[in-house]
N, C-alpha and C positions, 0 to 999 in steps of 0.2 A: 704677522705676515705682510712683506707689500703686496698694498694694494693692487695698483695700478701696471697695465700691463700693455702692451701694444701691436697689435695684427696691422703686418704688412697690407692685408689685402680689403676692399670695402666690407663692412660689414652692413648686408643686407635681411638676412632671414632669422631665424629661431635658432641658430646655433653659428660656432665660431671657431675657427681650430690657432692655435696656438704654435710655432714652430720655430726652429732656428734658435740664436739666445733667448729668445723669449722663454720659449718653452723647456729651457735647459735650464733657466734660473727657476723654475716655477718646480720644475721635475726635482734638481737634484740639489740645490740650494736653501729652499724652502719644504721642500718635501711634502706637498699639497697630497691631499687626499680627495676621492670622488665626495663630491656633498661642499667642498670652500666653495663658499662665495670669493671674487674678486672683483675690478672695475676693468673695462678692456678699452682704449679709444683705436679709431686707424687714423686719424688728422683731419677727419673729415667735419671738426668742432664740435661732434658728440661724443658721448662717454656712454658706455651700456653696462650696468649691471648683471654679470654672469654668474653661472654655476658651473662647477666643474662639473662634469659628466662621465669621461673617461682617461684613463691615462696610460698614451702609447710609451713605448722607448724612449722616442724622441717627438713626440707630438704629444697636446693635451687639447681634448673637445671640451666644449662648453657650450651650456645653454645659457643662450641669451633670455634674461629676463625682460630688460624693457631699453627704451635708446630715452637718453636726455640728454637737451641741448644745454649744452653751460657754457658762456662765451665766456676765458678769460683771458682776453684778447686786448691788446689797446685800441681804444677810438680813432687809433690813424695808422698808417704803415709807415713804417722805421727801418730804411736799410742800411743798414751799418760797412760802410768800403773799409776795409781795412787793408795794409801791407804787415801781413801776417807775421807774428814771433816766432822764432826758432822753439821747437821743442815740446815739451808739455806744456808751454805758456799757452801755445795756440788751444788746447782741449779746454784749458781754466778758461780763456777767455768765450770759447765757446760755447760752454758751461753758464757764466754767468748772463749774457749776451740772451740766450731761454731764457731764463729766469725773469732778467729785466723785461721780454715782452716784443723785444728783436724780431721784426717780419722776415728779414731776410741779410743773410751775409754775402759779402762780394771779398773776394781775397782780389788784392790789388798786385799789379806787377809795377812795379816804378824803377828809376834810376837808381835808387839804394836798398830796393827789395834786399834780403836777406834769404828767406823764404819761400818757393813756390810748392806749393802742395799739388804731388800728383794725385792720378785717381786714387790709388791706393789709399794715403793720405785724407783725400778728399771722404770715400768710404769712412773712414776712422771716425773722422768730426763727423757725421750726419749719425755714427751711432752716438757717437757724445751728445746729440740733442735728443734722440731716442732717450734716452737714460736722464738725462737735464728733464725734459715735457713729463717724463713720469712722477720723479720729484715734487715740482715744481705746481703740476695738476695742470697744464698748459694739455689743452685737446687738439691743438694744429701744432703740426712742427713746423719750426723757425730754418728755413731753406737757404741751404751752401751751394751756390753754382760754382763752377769752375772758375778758375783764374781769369782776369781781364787784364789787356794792358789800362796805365792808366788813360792814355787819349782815347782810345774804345769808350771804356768806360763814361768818360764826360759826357760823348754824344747820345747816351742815352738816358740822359737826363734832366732833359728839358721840363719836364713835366713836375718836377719835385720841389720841394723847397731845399736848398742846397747849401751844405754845411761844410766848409773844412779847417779842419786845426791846425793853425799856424803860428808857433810860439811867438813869434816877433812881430805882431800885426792881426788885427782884427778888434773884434769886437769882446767883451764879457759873455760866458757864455750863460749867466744870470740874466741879464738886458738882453735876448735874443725871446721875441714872441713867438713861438712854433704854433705853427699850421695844427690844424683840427680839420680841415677840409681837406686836403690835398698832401701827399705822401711826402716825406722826408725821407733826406740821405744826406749822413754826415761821412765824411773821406777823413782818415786818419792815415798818413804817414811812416815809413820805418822808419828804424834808429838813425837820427840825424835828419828827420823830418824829408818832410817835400823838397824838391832841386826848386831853385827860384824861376824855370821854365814850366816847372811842373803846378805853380802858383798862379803865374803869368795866363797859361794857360784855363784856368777854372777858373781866374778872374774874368775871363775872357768868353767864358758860358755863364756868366752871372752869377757865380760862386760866390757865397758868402763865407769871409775869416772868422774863425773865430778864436777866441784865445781863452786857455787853462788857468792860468796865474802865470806869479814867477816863477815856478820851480818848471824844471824839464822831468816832462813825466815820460813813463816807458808805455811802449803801444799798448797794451792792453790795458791798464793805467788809464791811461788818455781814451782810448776807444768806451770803456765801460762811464768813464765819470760822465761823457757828454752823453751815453746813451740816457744815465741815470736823468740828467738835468732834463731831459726831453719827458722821462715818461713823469716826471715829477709834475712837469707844466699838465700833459695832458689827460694823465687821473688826477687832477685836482678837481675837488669838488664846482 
């Protein structure tokens, strides 16, 4: 049975109710019975070992056994800007983006955007982290805000250590020392990369280049390897 399960709302007392897909996978997918044990988090970075109790139509109670903190969280915050893929690329990329340890996603609007994800849309991906963090055993969900343009977006980002991928210029993104103290945010570009205003521009808030190799990689490509090379640096022993 899976495990791992997740309540929209705090979990504070001796019991926990179940609803919406959660409780629909649990109900009619798995076909739980009163007496399974499961695991339940709400993001709140603990996980509670439950009992199932009862089982409605469309709801499932449980008793909460006991709350444990398990942080598997990275040592630093990771936001990830992206100019999103068209299609199911953006769920994959989504998907692994959890996995890797991703604090937070920014879907970017640029000069060659391709993609703007509305609410609806937006809705979509935050269940694909839902479903990613259960997997994954991640007890805080990795956070989708809305679309930004990208000059919005620079100005609030003084405070971070500042990354963007620019095939034609920059640095190795091996030889780049990432912050342990202080949040990162790396900018990835759509198909056909950043406009050379759009470069000028993050040069211009102290943005740091950084470059892939030589091959031209595709955004989620590009977005997951420099995610990987960061959490690489910062779980190292």
């Amino acid at each position: 049975m899976s495990r791992r399960y997740f309540v929209d709302a705090p979990i504070s007392g001796d019991s926990a109710q179940l609803t919406g897909p959660e409780a629909h996978h649990l109900l009619h997918v798995m076909r739980a019975k009163p007496g399974d044990e499961v695991v339940l988090f709400d993001g709140s970075g603990d996980e509670f070992p439950a009992r199932i109790e009862r089982l409605g139509r469309s709801e499932v109670v449980l008793a909460v056994l006991e709350r444990e903190t398990v942080d598997r969280e990275l040592p630093g915050q990771l936001t990830l800007a992206v100019a999103l893929p068209k299609g199911d690329r953006q769920r994959w990329l989504v998907e692994k983006a959890v996995e890797l340890g991703v604090s937070r996603l920014v879907p970017l609007e640029t000069e060659r955007s391709v993609a703007q994800p509305n609410a609806k849309a937006l809705e979509r991906l935050r269940r694909a982290v839902i479903e990613a963090s259960k997997q994954c055993g991640r007890n805080r969900l990795m956070e989708i805000v809305p679309a930004q343009p990208w000059s919005e977006f620079l100005a609030t980002t003084d405070s971070a250590q500042r990354l963007i991928a620019h095939p034609t210029g920059g640095i190795s993104s091996v030889d780049v020392p990432f912050s342990h103290t202080e949040p990162i945010v790396v900018a990835v570009g759509p198909e056909g990369g950043f406009s050379d205003a759009e470069v000028t521009a993050a040069m211009n808030h102290s943005w740091q280049a950084i470059v892939l190799g030589q091959r031209i990689l595709r955004i989620e490509t590009a977005a997951l390897a420099l995610a990987a090379a960061i959490v690489a640096q910062l779980e190292r022993p």
